[in-house]
PyMOL commands that place a pseudoatom at each C-alpha (Angstrom):
pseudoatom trace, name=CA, resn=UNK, resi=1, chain=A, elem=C, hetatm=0, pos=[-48.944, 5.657, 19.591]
pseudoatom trace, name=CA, resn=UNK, resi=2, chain=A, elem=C, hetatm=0, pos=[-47.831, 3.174, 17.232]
pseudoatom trace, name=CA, resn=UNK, resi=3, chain=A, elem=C, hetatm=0, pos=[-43.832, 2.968, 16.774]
pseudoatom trace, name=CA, resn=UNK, resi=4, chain=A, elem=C, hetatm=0, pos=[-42.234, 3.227, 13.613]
pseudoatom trace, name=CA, resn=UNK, resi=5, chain=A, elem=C, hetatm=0, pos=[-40.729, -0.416, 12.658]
pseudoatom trace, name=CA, resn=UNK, resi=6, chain=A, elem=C, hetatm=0, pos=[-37.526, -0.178, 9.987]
pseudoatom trace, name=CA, resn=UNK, resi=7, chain=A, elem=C, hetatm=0, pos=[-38.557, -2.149, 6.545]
pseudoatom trace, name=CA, resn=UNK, resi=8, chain=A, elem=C, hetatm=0, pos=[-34.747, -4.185, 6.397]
pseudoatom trace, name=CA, resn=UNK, resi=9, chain=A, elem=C, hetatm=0, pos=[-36.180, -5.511, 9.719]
pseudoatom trace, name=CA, resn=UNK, resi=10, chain=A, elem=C, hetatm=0, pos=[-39.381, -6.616, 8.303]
pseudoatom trace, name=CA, resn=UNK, resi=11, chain=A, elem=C, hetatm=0, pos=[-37.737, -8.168, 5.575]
pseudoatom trace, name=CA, resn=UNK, resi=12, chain=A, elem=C, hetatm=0, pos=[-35.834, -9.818, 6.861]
pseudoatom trace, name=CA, resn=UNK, resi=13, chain=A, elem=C, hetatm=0, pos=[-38.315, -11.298, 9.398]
pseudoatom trace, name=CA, resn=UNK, resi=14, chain=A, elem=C, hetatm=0, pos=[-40.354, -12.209, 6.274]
pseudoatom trace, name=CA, resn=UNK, resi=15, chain=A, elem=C, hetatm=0, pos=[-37.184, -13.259, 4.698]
pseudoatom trace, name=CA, resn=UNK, resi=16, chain=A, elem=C, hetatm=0, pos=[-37.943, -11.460, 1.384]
pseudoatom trace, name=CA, resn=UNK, resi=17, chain=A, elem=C, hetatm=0, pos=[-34.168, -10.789, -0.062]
pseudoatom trace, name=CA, resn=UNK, resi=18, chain=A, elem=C, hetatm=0, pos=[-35.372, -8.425, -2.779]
pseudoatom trace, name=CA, resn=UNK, resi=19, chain=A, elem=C, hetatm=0, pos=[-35.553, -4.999, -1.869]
pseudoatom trace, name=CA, resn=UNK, resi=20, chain=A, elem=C, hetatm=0, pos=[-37.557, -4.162, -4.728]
pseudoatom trace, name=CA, resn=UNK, resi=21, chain=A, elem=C, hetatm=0, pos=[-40.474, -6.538, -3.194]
pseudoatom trace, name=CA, resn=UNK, resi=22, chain=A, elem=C, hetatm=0, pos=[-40.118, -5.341, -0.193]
pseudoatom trace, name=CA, resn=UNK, resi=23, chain=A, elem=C, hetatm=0, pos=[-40.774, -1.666, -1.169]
pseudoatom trace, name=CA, resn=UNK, resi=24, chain=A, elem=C, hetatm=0, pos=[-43.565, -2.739, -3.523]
pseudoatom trace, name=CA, resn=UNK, resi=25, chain=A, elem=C, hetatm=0, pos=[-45.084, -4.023, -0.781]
pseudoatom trace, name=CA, resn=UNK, resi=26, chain=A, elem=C, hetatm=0, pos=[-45.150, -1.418, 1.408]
pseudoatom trace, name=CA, resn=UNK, resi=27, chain=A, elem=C, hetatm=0, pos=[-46.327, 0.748, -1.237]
pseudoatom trace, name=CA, resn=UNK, resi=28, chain=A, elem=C, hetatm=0, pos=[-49.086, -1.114, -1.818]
pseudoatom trace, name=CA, resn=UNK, resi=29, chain=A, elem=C, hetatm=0, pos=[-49.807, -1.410, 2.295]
pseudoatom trace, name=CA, resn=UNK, resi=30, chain=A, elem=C, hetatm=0, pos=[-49.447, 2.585, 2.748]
pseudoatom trace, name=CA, resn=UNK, resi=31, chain=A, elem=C, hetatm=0, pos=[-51.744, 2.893, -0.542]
pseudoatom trace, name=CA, resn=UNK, resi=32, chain=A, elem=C, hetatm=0, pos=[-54.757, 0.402, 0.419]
pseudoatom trace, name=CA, resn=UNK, resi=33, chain=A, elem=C, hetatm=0, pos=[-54.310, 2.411, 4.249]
pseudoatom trace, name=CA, resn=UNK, resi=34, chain=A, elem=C, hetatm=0, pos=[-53.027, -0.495, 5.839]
pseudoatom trace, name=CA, resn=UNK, resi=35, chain=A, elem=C, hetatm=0, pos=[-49.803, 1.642, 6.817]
pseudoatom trace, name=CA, resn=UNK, resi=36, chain=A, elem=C, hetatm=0, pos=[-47.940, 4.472, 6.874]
pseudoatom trace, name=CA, resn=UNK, resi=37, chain=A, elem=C, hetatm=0, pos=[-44.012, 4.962, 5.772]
pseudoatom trace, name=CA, resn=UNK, resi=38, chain=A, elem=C, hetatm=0, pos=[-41.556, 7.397, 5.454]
pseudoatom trace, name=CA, resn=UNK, resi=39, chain=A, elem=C, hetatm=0, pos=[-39.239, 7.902, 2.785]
pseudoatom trace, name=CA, resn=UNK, resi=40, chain=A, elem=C, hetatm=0, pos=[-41.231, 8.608, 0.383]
pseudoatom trace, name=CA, resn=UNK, resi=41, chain=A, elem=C, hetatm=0, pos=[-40.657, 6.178, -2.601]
pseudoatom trace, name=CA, resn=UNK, resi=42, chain=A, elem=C, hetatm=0, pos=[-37.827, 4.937, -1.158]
pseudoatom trace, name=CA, resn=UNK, resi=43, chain=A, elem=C, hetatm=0, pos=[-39.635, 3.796, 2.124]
pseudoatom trace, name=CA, resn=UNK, resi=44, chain=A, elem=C, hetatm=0, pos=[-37.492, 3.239, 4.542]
pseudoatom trace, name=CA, resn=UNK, resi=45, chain=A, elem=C, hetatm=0, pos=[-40.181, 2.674, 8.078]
pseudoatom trace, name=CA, resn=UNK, resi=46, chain=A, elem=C, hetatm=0, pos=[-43.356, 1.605, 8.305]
pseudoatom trace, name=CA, resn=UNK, resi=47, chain=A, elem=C, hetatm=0, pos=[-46.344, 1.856, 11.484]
pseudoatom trace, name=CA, resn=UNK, resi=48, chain=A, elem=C, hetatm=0, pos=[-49.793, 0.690, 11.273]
pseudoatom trace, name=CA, resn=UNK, resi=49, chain=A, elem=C, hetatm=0, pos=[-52.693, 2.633, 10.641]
pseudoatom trace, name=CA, resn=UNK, resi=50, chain=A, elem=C, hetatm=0, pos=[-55.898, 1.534, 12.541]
pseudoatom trace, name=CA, resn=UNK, resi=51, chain=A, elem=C, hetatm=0, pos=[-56.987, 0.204, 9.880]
pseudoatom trace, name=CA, resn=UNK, resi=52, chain=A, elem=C, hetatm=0, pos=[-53.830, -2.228, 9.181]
pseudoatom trace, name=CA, resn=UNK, resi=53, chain=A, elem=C, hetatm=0, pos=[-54.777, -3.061, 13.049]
pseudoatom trace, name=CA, resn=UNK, resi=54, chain=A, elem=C, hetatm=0, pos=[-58.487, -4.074, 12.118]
pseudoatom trace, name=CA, resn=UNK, resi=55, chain=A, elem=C, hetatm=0, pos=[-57.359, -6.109, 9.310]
pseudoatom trace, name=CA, resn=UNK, resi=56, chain=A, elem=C, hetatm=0, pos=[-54.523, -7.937, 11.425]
pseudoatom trace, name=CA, resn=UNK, resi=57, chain=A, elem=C, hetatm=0, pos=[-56.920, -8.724, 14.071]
pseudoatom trace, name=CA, resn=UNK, resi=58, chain=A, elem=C, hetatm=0, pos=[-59.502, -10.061, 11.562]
pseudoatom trace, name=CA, resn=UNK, resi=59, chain=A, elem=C, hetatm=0, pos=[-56.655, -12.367, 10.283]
pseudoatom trace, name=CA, resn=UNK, resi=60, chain=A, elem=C, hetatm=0, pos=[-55.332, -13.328, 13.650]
pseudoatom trace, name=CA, resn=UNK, resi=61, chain=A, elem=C, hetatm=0, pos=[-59.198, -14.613, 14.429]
pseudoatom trace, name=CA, resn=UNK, resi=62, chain=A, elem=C, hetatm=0, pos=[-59.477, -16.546, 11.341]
pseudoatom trace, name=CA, resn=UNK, resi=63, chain=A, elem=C, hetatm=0, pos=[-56.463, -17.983, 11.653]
pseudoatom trace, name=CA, resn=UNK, resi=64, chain=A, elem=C, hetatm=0, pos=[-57.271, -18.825, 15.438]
pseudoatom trace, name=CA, resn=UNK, resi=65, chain=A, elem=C, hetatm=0, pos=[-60.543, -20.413, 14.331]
pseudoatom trace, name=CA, resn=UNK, resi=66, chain=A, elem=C, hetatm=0, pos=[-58.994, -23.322, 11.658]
for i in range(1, 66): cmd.bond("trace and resi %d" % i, "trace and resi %d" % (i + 1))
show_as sticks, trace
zoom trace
């Protein structure tokens, strides 16, 4: 099972500072399937969907490859 990851600690990994790009963002993951959230519009967690796990490892390779 995938584990829920909090969206502040995304962020702030990614060091986006806006809040409102941040939950763009995951609105736009969750609506292309890429993950899900909860909280509604005010997402507040995020987990990949098997699909968000295809498309990571398809990244990881090309990035591996250059």
């Amino acid at each position: 099972m995938r584990r829920w990851i909090p969206l502040r600690d995304i962020q702030r990994k990614l060091r986006v500072t806006d809040d409102a790009i941040g939950q763009a963002a995951a609105r736009h993951a969750a609506d292309e399937g890429w993950v899900q959230t909860i909280g509604g519009r005010d997402v507040h967690s995020v987990r990949l969907t098997a699909e968000g796990v295809r498309l990571g490892n398809k990244i990881k390779i090309r990035l591996e490859a250059d």
